[in-house]
C-alpha positions as CSV (number, residue, x, y, z in Angstrom):
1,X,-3.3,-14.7,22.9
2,X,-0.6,-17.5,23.3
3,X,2.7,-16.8,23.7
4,X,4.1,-18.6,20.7
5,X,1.2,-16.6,18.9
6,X,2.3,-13.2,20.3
7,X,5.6,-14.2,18.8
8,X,4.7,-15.5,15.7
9,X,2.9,-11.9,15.0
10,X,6.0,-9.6,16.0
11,X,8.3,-11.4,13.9
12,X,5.6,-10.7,11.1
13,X,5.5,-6.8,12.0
14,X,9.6,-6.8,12.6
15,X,9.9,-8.2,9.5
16,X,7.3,-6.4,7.2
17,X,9.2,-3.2,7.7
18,X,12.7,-5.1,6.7
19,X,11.0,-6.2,3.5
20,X,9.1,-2.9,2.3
21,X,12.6,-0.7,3.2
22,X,15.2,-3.2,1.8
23,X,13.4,-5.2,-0.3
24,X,11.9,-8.7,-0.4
25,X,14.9,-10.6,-2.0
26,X,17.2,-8.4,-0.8
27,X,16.1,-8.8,3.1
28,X,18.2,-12.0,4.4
29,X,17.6,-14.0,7.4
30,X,20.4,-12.1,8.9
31,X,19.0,-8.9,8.9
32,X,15.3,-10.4,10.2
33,X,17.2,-12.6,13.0
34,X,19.2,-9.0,14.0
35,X,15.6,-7.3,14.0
36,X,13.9,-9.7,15.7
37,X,16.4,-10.8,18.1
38,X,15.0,-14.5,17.7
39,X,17.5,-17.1,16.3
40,X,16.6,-18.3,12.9
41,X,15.3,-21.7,14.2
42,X,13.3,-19.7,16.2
43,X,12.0,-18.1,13.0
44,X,11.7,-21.3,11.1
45,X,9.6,-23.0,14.1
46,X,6.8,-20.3,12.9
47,X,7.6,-20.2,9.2
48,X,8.4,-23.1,7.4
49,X,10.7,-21.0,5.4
50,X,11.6,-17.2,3.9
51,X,8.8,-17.0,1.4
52,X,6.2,-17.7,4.0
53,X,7.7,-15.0,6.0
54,X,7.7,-12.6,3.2
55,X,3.6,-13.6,2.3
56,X,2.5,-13.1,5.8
57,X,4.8,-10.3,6.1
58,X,3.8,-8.6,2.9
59,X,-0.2,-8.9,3.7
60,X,0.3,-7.3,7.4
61,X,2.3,-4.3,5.4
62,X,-1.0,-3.7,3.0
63,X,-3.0,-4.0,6.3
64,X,-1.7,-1.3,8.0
65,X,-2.1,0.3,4.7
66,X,-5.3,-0.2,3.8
67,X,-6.4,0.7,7.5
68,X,-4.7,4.4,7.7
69,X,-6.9,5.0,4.0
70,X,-9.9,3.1,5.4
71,X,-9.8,5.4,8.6
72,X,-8.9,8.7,6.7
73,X,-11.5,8.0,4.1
74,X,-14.0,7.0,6.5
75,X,-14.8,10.4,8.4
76,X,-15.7,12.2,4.7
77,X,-19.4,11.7,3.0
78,X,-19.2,13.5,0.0
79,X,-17.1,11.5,-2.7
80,X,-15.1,14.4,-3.6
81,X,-14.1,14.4,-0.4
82,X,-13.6,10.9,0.4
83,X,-10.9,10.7,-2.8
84,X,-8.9,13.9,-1.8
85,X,-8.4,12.1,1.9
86,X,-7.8,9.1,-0.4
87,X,-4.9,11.0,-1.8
88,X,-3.4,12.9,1.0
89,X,-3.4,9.6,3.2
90,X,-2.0,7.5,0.1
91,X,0.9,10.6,-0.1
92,X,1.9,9.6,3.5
93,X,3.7,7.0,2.7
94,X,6.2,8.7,1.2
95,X,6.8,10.3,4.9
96,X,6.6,6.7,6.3
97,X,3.5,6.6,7.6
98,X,1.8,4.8,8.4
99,X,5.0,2.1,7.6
100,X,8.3,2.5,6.8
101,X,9.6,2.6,3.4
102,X,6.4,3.4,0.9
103,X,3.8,1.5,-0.8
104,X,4.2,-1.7,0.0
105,X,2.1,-3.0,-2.8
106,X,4.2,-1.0,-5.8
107,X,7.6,-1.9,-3.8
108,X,6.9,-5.7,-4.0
109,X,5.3,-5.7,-8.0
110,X,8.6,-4.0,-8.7
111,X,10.3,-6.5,-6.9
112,X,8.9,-9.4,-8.1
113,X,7.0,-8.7,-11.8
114,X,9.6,-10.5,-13.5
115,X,10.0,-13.6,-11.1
116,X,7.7,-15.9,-12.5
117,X,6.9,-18.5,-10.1
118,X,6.7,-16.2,-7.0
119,X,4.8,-16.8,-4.3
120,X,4.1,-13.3,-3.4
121,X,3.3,-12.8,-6.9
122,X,-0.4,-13.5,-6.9
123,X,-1.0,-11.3,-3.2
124,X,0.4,-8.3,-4.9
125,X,-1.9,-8.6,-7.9
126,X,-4.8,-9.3,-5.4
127,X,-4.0,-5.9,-2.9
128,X,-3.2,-3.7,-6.2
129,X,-7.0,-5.1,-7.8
130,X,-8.4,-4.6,-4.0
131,X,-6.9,-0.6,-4.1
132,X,-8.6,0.2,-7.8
133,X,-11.6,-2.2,-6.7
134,X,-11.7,0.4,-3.7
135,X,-11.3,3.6,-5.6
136,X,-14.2,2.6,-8.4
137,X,-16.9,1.5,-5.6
138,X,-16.5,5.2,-4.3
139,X,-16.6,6.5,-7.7
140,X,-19.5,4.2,-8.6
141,X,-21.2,5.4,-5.7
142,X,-20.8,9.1,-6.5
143,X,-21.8,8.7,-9.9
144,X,-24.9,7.2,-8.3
145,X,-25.6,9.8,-5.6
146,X,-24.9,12.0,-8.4
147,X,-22.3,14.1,-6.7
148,X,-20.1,13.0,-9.8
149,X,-20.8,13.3,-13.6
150,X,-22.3,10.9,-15.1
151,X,-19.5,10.6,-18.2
152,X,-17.1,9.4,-15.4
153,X,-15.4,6.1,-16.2
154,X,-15.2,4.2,-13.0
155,X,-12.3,1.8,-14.2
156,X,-10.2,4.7,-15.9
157,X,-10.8,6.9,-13.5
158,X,-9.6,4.6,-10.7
159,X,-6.3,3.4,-12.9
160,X,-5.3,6.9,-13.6
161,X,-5.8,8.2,-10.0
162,X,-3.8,4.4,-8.9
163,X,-1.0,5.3,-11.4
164,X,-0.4,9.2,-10.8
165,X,-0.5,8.3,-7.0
166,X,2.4,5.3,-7.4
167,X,4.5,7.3,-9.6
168,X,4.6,9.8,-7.7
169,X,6.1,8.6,-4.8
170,X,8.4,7.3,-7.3
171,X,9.3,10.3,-8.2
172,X,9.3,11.6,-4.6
173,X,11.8,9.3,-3.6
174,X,14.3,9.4,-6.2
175,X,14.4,13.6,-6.3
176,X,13.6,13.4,-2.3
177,X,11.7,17.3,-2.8
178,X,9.1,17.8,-0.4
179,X,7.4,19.6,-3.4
180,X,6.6,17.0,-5.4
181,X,3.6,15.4,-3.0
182,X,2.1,19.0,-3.0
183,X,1.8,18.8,-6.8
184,X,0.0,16.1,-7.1
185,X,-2.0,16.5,-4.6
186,X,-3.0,19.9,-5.8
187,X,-3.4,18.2,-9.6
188,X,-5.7,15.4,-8.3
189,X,-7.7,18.0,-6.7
190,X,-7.8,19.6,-9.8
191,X,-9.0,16.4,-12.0
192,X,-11.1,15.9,-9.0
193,X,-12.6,19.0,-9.1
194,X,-13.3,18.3,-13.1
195,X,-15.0,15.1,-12.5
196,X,-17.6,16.4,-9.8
197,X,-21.4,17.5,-10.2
């Protein structure tokens, strides 16, 4: 990998972190020149300006994301299985793993829902379809393999499990009690539970 390259990419991780913790329109080029320790023409040489940064920025964070629940999903073959690890490793981020700051996908669409015209806009919508997308093919396929029952509701199934997970780390991080990701971890297991052959 080039240098300029090499650069390019760690202004994008330096950055991403910025943007999930602080916010994407709160984040100024001050604070990524003082993380990144590269001048902002630097910067601009790579980006032709901030809302590029926070695009490319933004789809890294959802990366890493995605990865850590790809990997922690990956070593289960039952689908019961497969969604708890789906929850525990979705919980994580409210410990800041594996990025600082928590979802990066519900951070941004509260950010940005009313900013018409954003160009972040449509990459958020994209990442939060590709997370339900995600959840329904591994209830479609349980349903199939009939390890869950076959009233299940892929769609509904996937937007209520989405939904409890985002508001609760919400919820975590405005009452900051440990608790709170043991409860609904515990509940989902429950519903879950409910839901499987």
């Amino acid at each position: 990998m080039k240098k300029g390259e090499l650069t390019r990419r760690n202004i994008i991780r330096k950055s991403s972190a910025i943007f999930n913790k602080k916010g994407y329109m709160t984040t100024t080029m001050s604070d990524i020149i003082q993380e990144t320790n590269i001048q902002k023409g630097g910067i601009y040489r790579h980006f032709k300006d901030k809302e590029q940064l926070m695009v490319e920025s933004f789809h890294f964070s959802t990366e890493i994301m995605q990865e850590h629940l790809k990997m922690s999903v990956s070593i289960h073959e039952h689908t019961t299985d497969k969604l708890i690890a789906f929850v525990e490793a979705f919980l994580q981020l409210s410990s800041g793993k594996p990025i600082v700051g928590g979802c990066p996908i519900f951070n941004a669409a509260i950010e940005m829902d009313d900013l018409e015209g954003s160009t972040l806009l449509p990459s958020i919508k994209e990442a939060m379809d590709m997370l339900i997308m995600w959840i329904m093919n591994i209830i479609e396929d349980g349903i199939k393999h009939q390890e869950l029952k076959q009233s299940v509701q892929p769609y509904d199934t996937a937007i209520y499990i989405v939904s409890t997970l985002e508001g609760g780390l919400v919820l975590d991080r405005l009452k900051n009690d440990g608790q709170l990701t043991e409860i609904i971890i515990n509940n989902l297991r429950q519903y879950i539970a409910m839901i499987a052959n």
